[in-house]
N, C-alpha and C positions, 0 to 999 in steps of 0.2 A: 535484438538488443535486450539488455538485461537493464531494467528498473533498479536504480539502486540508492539508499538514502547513507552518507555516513556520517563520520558520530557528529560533524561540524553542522549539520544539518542540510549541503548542499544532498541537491537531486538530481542524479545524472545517468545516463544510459551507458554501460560495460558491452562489451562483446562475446565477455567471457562472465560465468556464474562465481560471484565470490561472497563473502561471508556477509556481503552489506545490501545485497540481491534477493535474500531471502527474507519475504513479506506474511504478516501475518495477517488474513484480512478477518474480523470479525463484524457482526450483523449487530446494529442497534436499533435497528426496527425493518419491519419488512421493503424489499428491496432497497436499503441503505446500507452504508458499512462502512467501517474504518481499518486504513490501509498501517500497519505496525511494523517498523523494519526491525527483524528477530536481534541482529546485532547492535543496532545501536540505541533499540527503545526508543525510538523518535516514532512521531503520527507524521504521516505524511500531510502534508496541509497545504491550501492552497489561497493567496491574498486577491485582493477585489480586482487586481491586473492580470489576472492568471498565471502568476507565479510560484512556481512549487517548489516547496521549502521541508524539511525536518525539525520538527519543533516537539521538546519533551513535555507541553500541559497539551491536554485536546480540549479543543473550540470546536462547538457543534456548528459554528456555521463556518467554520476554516477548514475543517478537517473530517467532516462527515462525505461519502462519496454516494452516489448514484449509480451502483450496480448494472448494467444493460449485459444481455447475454446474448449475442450474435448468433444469426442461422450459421454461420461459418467456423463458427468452435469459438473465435475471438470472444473477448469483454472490453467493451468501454467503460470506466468511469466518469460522471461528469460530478462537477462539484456541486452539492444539494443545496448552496445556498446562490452559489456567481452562475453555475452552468457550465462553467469550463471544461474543458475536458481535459484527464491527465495525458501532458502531451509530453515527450521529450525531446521538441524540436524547440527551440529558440522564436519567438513572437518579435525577436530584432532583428530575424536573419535575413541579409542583402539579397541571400536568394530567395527569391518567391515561391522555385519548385520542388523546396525543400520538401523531403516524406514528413509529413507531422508525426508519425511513430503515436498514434491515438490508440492503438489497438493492442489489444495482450493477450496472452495464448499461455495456458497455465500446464506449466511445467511441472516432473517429479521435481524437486530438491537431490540436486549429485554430489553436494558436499558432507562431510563425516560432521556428525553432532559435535564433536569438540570445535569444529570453524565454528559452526554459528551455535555455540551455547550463548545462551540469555541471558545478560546482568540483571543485574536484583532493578527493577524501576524505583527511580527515584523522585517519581513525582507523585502526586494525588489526584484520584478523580472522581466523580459523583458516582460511578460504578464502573464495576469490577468488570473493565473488558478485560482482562486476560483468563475470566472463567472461562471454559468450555460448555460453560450450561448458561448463558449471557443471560436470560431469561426464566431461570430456575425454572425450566420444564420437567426439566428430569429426563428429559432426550436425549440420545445420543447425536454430537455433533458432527456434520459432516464437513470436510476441510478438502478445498482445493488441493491437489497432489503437492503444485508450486508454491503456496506459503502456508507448507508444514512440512518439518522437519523428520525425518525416519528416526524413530527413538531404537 
C-alpha cells in the first residue's frame, strides 16, 4: 500500500502509486524528519489520538517524525512528540487482526514529473524545509529513491 496525503488533508493508503503518494521526506535534526506530500504541499501530521492528518503550517510537535531504519530494509516512523507510529490501519477498526501497515519500504517514484509537479507553497515557516541544504552544510543531499521525484 501506497501512503498518500490529498489536497483535503485526509491520509490514506492506495494500492496503486498516484500523484498524492509521492512524499518528500526531509531531516530537521538528526534522526528526525518531516514527512511533505510533493502534490499537495501538506506536512503530514499527526494529533495527541494518533490521528493522521495533512495540514499546510508545520507543528514541531504534530508534524516532526521519528525516523527508525529496520534490519529488514523497512522504516518506521514514530511521532517525536505522541510516539505514534504512522500507521494506515484505522485505531477504530472492529477487527482486532487488522495489519497495522506500520512499515514502509522506499520506492523509486514511477510517475512522469508533470503528475507530481509542486505548487508554489502557500504557507510560512521558521525554515526553509524545502532547501536541499536544510542545514547550509554545503553537502550534497541524499534522498530516499521513494520521495523524489526523477527530474
Amino acid at each position: 500500500m501506497y501512503l498518500q496525503m490529498t489536497l483535503d488533508g485526509r491520509v490514506t493508503g492506495n494500492e496503486a502509486q498516484t500523484a498524492y503518494s509521492v512524499l518528500q521526506l526531509k531531516s530537521v535534526k538528526p534522526g528526525h524528519i518531516i514527512i511533505k506530500g510533493q502534490s499537495s504541499s501538506l506536512f503530514l501530521c499527526v494529533d495527541s489520538r494518533g490521528h493522521l492528518r495533512g495540514q499546510s503550517d508545520y507543528s514541531e510537535a504534530d508534524c516532526t517524525f521519528r525516523e527508525l531504519l529496520l534490519a529488514d530494509g523497512y522504516t518506521r516512523f514514530l511521532s517525536s512528540h505522541y510516539g505514534f507510529p504512522v500507521s494506515l490501519a484505522s485505531r477504530h477498526s472492529p477487527d482486532q487482526l487488522t495489519v497495522p501497515f506500520t512499515r514502509f519500504l522506499p520506492l523509486r517514484n514511477t510517475l512522469t514529473v508533470e503528475v507530481v509537479s509542486e505548487q508554489p507553497p502557500n504557507n510560512q515557516r521558521t525554515f526553509n524545509v524545502d532547501s536541499d541544504d536544510l542545514f547550509g552544510m554545503g553537502l550534497n543531499s541524499m534522498v530516499s529513491p521513494q520521495f523524489s521525484v526523477d527530474k
